[in-house]
N, C-alpha and C positions, 0 to 999 in steps of 0.2 A: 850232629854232634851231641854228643850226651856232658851231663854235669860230672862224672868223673871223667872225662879226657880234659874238661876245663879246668877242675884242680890239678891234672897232670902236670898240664901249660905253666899253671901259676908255679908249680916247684913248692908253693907256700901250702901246706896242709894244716897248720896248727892256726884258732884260734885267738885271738886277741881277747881275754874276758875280765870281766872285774867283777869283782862280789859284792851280793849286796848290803847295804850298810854305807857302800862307798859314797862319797863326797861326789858331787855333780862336778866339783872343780876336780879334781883329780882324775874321772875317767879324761876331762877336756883336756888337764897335762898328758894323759898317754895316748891320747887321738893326736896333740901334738908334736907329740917325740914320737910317735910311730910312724905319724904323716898318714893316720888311718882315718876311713867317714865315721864310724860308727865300732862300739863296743857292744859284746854278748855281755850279758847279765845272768852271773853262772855264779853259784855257790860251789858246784865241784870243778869246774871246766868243762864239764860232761854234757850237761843237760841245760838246754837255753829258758832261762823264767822270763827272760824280759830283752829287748836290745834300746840303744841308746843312741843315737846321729848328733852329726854337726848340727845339723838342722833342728834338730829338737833342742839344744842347748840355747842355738843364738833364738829363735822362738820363741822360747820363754826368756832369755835375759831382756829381748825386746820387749815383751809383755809385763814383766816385773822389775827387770833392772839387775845389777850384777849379787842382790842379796839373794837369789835362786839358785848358785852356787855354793852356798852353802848347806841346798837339799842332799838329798841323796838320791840315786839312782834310783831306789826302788816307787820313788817319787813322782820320777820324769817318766820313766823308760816306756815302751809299748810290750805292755804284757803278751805275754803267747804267739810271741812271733811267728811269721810264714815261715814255712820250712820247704824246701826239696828234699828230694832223693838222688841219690849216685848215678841210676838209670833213667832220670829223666831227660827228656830234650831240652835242647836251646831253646830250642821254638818255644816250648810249652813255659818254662821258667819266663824268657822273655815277655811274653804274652802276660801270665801275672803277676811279674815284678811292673809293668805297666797300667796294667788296669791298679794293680792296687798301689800304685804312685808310691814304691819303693825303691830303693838301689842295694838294699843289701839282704841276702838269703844266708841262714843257715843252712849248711847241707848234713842231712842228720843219714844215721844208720843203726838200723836197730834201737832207737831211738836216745843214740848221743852223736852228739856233734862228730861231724870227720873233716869240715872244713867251712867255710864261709868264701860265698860269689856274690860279685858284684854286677851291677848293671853294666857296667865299664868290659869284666871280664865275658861277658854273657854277648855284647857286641863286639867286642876283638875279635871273638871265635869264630863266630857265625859271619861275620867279615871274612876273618880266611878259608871257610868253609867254601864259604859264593866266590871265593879268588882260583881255590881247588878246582870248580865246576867251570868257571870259565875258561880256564887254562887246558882244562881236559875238551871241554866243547870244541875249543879252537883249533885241537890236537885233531880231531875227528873230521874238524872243517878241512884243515887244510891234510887227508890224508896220512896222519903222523900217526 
């Protein structure tokens, strides 16, 4: 399976981004109201400078306390984030959203954003990929 059938799946194509300048508390109100892990850090929507996680907020408000919220993104964020491509594999994305102890990829093209996959999405697929293979094996097992 490749990362554009997995945006397919999702339905979801547009990024979630905030620009920078932004309040660290305010990306954490639109991870909240979105019910999303993580924000791109995009001055036009286009092009990823920085991305932002749960995890990096509660991180640092445990390291500092809740006045870290009133940083900015451009503060917190992990500059130059990973990127994919549309024609890469599961496998391959898998592979280093793990090694590099991630859950969320941009997927760029021609070098602006087309969508954003998650760890989450990246295992749903490749789950029904192996359920695909099974059900076909089993079809060959039993003569069908």
């Amino acid at each position: 399976m490749l990362v554009h059938q997995i945006l397919k799946s999702k339905g979801i194509d547009s990024v979630i981004t905030v620009e920078p300048g932004s309040s660290v508390a305010d990306a954490a109100r639109i991870l909240s109201e979105k019910r999303i892990g993580t924000v791109v850090i995009s001055a036009d929507g286009r092009h990823a400078e920085g991305i932002l996680s749960e995890r990096d907020i509660v991180r640092e408000v445990g390291r500092r306390g809740p006045d870290c919220l009133s940083d900015t993104v451009d503060q917190m964020m992990t500059r130059n984030p990973h990127t994919c491509a549309r024609d890469e594999s599961a496998d391959s994305v898998l592979e280093r959203m793990t090694e590099g102890r991630f859950r969320h990829l941009p997927v760029v093209e021609n070098g602006e954003m087309v969508g954003l996959i998650t760890l989450g999405d990246v295992v749903k697929a490749r789950l029904s990929e192996l359920a695909m293979e099974k059900t076909a094996l089993e079809g060959m097992i039993m003569g069908h």
